[in-house]
N, C-alpha and C positions, 0 to 999 in steps of 0.2 A: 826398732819401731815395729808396732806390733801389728798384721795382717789383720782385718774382720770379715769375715762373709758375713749375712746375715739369710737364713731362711724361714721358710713356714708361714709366708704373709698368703693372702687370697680374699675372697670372698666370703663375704656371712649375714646369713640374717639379724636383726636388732635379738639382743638376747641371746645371744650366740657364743662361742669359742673359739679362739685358736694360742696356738702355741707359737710364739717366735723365736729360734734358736741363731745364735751368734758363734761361729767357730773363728779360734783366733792361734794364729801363727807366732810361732815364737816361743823360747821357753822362761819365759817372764811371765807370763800372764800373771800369777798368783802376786805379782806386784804391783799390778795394777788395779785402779777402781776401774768398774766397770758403769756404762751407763745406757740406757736409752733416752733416744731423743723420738722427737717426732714433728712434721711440719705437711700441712696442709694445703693446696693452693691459693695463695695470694697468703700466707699467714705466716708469722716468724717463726722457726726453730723454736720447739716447745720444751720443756725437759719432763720427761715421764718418769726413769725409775733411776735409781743406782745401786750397785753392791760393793764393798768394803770388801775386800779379801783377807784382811786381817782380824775380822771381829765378824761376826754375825750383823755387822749392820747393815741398816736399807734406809734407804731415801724415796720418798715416792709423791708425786705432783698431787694436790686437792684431789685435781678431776678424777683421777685414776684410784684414789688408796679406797681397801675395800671390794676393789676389782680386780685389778692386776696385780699378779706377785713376781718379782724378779730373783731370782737363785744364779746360782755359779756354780758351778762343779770344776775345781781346778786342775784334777786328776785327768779331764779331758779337754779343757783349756776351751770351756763353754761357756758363755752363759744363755739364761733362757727370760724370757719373757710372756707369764701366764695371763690371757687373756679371757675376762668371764665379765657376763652383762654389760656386752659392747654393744654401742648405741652408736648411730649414725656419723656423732660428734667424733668419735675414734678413727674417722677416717682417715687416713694420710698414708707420708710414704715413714717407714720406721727405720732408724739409724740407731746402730751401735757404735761407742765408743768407747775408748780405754782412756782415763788420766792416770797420769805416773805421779799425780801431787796434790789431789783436791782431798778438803775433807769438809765436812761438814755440810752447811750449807751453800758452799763454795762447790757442791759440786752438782749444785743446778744449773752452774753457768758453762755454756756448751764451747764458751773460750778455751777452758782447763784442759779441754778433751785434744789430744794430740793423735790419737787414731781414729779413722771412721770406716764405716762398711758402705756398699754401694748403694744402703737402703732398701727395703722388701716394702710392696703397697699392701696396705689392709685397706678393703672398701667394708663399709657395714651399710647396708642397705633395711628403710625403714619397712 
């Protein structure tokens, strides 16, 4: 079962940037998908990005594509999550996840995900 920290969440003006990295334990990673979630107060688990380890593929929620980009580097058993033209609505706490079996569109659904990280908060402030 795979470890997640996730780092790099804080504060930012609307319009702003940051970078969220996820370090994960274990020497599996490169087996798994990788994903972000995100959830808000009082609002459900959201699903924001995923990476495919096996293929160049991504997944990414409406609200987000166009803005964020999520990469993996398996060589450091990372992935990152690029944040650009964040707007107030991107507010919440951020969670990393690993699934060991989702693919497609199955891997918006944050059931799949068998590992999670403690979550990092991102506030954007208008």
């Amino acid at each position: 079962q795979a470890q997640l920290v996730e780092s790099g969440g804080g504060l930012v003006q609307a319009g702003g940037s940051l970078r969220l990295s996820c370090a994960a334990s274990g020497r599996t990673f490169s087996r798994y998908v990788m994903g972000w979630f995100r959830q808000a107060p009082g609002k459900e688990r959201q699903f924001v990005a995923a990476a495919i380890s096996w293929s160049s593929g991504t997944y990414y929620a409406n609200s987000v594509k166009g803005r964020f980009t999520i990469s993996r580097d398996n060589t450091k058993n990372t992935v990152y999550l690029q944040m650009n033209s964040l707007n107030p609505e991107d507010t919440a706490v951020y969670y990393c996840a690993a699934s060991p079996d989702c693919s497609g569109y199955g891997c918006y659904d944050f059931s799949l995900y068998t590992a999670w990280g403690q979550g990092t908060q991102v506030t954007v402030s208008s």
